[in-house]
N, C-alpha and C positions, 0 to 999 in steps of 0.2 A: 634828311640831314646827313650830311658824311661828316664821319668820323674815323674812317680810320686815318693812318698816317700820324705823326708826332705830336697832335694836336691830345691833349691831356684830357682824360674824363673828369665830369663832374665832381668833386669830395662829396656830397649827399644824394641821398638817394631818400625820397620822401613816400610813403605806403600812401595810396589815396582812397583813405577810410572813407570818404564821402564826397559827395560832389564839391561840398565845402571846401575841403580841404586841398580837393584839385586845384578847383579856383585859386584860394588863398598860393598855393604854390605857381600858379602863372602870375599873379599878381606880385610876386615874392621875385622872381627870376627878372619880370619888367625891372621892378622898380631899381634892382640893385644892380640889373645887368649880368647876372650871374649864370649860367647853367646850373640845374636842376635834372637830377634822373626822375622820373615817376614809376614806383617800383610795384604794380600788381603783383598779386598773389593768385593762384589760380580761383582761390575762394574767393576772391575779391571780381576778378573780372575775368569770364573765360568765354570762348567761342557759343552762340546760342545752340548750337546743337551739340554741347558737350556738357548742356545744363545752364549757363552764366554763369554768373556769380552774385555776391550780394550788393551792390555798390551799385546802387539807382537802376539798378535791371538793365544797365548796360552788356552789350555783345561785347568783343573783344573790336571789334572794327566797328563799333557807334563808339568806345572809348576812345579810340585814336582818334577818329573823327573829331569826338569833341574838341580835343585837345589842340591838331593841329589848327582847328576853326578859331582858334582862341591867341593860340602862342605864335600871333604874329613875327615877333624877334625871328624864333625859330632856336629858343634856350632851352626846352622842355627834351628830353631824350625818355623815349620811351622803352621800358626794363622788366622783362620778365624776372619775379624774382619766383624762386620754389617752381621750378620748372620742373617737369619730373612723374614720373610714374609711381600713386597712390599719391598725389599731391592734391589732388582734387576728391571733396568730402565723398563724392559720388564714385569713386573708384573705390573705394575702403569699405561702403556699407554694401554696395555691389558684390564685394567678393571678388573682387577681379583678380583674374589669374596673372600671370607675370607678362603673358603674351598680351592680352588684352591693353593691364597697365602700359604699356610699354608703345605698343598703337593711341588709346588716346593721349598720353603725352605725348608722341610727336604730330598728334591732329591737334594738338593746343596749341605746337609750336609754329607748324605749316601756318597759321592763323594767325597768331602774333606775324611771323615773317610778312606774310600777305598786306598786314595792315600797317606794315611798316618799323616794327618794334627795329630797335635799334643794338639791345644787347638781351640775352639770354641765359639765365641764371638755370644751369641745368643741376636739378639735385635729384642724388638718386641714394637718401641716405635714408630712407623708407621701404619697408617690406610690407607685404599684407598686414600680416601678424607683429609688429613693431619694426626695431631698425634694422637694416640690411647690413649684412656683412664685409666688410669695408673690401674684398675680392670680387663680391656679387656688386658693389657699389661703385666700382670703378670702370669693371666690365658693362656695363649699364650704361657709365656714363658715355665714354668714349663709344659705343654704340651710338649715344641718341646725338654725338657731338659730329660726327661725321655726315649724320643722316641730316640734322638741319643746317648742315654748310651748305650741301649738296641742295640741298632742298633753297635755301636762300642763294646759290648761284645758277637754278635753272629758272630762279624767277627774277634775275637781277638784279638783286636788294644786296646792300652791306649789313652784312652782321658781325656785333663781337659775340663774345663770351664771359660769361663767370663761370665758375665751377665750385663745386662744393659735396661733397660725401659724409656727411656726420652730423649731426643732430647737434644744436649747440647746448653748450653747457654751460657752468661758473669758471671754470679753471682757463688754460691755455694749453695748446698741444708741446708736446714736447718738441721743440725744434728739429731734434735728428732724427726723430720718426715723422716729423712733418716734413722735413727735407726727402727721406727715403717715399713715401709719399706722393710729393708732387713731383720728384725727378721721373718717377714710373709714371703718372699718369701723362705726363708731359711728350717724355720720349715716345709713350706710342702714341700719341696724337701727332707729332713730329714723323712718324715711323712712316703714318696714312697720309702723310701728306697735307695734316691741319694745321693750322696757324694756334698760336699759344692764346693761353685763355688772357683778355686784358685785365679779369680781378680771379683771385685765388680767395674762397671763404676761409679763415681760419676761426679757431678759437682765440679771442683775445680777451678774455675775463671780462664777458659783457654778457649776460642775461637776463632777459624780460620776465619776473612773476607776478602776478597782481600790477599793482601801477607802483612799481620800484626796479628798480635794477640791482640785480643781486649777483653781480657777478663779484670775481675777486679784483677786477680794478678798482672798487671804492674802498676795500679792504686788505689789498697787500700790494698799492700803487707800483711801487718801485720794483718789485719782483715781474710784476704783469710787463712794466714797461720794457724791463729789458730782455724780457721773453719775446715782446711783441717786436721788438727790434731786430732779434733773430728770425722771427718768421717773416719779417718782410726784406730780410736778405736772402732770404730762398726764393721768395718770390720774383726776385728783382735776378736773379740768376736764372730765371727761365722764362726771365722776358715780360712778366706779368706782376699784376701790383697788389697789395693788403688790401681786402677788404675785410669792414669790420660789422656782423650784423648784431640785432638787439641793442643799438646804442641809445636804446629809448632813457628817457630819466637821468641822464649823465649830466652833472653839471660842466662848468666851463673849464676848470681845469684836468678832470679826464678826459673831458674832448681835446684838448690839446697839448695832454700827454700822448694819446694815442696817434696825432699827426707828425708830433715831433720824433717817435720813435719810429714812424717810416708806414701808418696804418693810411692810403690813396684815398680812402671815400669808406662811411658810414651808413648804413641803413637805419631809419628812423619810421616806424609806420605804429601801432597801436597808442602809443601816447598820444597822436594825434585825433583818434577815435575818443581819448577820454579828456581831452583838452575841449571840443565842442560840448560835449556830455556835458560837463560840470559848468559850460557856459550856458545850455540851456537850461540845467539847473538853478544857477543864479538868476538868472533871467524870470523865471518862472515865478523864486523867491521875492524877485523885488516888485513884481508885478501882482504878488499876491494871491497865485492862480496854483493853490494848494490840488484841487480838484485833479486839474493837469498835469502836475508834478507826480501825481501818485499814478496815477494811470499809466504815464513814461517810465517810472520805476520798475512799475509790475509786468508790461511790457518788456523791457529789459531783462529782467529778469528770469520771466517765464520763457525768453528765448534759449537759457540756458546756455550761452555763447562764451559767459565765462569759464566753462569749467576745465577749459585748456589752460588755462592764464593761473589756477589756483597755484600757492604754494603746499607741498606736503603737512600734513596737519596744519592745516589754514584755520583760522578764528575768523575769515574774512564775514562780515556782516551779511544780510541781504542786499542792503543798500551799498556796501561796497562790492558788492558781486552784480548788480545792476548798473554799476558805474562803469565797471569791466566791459561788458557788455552792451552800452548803450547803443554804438552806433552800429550797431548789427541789424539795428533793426529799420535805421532811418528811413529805408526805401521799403519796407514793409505799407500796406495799404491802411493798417490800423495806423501806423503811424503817422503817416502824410493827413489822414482826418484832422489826428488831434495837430499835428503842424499849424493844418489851415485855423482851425479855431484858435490858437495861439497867436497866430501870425495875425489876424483882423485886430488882437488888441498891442500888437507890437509889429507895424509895418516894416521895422527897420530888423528885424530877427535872424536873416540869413545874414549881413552887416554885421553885426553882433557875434555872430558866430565866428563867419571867416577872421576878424579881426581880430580873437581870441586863438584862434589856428596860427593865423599870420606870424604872430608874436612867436609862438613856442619855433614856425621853422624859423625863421629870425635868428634864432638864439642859435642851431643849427648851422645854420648858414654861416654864422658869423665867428666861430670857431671851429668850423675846421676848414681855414683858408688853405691853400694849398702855399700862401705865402709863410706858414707858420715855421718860423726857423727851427731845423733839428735840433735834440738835445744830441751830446755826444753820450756813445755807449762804452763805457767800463767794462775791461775783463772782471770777468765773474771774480778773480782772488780780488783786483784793488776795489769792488763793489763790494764785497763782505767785509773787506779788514776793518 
């Protein structure tokens, strides 16, 4: 697929928790005629010799496979998201040194390139030992940003870019140190002769805990938006666009608060994980198949998968910590057992599934058009009087 040139990216960017949820997302792009990014994560899908990832024991090149075997149109753009050195569970418990991290992110990325990926979310807002120093994090990037241009023009392939250095949070970056910021990361990628990045990660008061979003866009709307309005004029000054990640859980009017103050495209990937979860739960419930519900729970659970997702002093249940968690395990071999014994008494189950995926991107999809009229933004004195 080419892309570059004035032709506008996708506004969503969908996680592909499971095979389901790919599906449902080709069937999503047909039917509405829409482009659709599909945003792996390196845990989600990585090179087989870099470990994989969890999402059906796919490679990095059997996912594109699959995908382009499917999305006929040719709507599906394929999006490394968390690109990046200690991005991957197996560089962290390894102990990887900076040199190492730093070689297998860009053997994850030569990979993605090979197989086609289309844009590259390089993040380098991880250290060994927690988050990198936002000097060590920029140096970092613009290393690995050069090296997979270079690396995607000796193989022929178009590539964009995202970029992102910081670990996201509740709040929003302050605009003149997000402006100071992205002008420095930008000029020296300008400096080596790199093309601007087409999405810029900011903070825009969106954060995923448990199955809620707790950022301060559902609690200090108006303040978020018109911060968020400022960070996407810095963007738009060097050439590149707001992207908004964690926009899991947002109902329909933050999602188009966040278009109308100038945010290009959303990441949406764990809600989708827990949106099958709770349909196989129900499923389960109505079919009466108690035995099977508990064994998926305990499953889940004992994966332990939630406990990135907690909030600080959580009360979260078992059961809601096994919800957190479900689909981590989909492609596990205990799992696929109890699948099949499920499946002989409900043939229609992966149906069921997708058609409960379908819906939540749907909603997605459906706000944040890129036709969403701007709100106008107010100087900060006639926004407070």
């Amino acid at each position: 697929m080419t892309i570059n040139g004035p032709t506008r990216m996708p506004s969503l960017g969908v996680g592909p928790m499971s095979k389901n949820a790919v599906d449902a997302a080709i069937e999503l792009a047909r039917d509405r005629g829409r482009r659709i990014m599909l945003i792996p994560s390196r845990r989600q899908i990585e090179s087989a010799e870099l470990g994989g990832g969890y999402v059906e024991g796919w490679s990095t090149a059997e996912f594109a496979e699959y995908v382009r075997g499917r999305d006929e149109a040719g709507l599906l753009l394929l999006c490394r998201d968390h690109g990046g050195p200690w991005q991957h569970p197996a560089e962290r418990a390894g102990g990887y040194s900076e040199e190492r991290a730093m070689a297998a992110s860009l053997a994850s990325f030569r990979a993605d390139i090979e197989a086609g990926f289309d844009l590259l979310h390089i993040d380098t807002c991880l250290d060994l030992d927690g988050t990198a120093a936002l000097d060590r994090a920029v140096g970092r990037l613009v290393k690995l940003y050069g090296e997979c241009h270079e690396a995607a023009r000796e193989l022929g392939r178009e590539v964009r870019f995202e970029i992102g250095f910081e670990d996201q949070g509740v709040d929003t970056n302050d605009p003149a140190e997000f402006r100071n910021q992205v002008t420095e990361v930008c000029s020296r990628l300008a400096a080596d002769g790199l093309p601007a990045p087409a999405f810029v990660v900011a903070q825009t008061g969106t954060k995923v805990l448990e199955t809620e979003n707790t950022g301060a866009l559902l609690t200090a709307p108006s303040a978020v938006g018109f911060a968020v309005a400022q960070l996407a004029r810095v963007c738009a000054e060097v050439g590149s666009s707001l992207k908004a990640h964690n926009a899991d859980y947002l109902p329909a009017e933050s999602l188009r608060r966040l278009m109308q103050r100038g945010v290009a495209a959303v990441n949406v990937a764990p809600e989708f994980g827990v949106v099958e979860t709770r349909a196989l739960l129900a499923l389960l419930d109505e079919l009466g198949l108690a035995a099977e519900r508990d064994e998926f729970l305990r499953l889940a659970h004992d994966s332990g998968s939630w406990r990135k997702w907690l909030k600080p002093g959580t009360t979260a249940t078992d059961h809601e910590r096994a919800v957190i968690a479900g689909h981590y395990v989909f492609a596990t071999g205990e799992f696929r057992e109890l699948k099949d014994r499920i499946a002989s008494k409900a043939p229609d189950l992966d149906a069921r599934l997708r058609a409960a995926i379908y819906a939540a991107q749907l909603h997605y999809l459906t706000h944040t058009a890129h036709d969403t009229a701007p709100e106008p933004v107010l100087a900060e004195s006639v926004r407070t009087a």
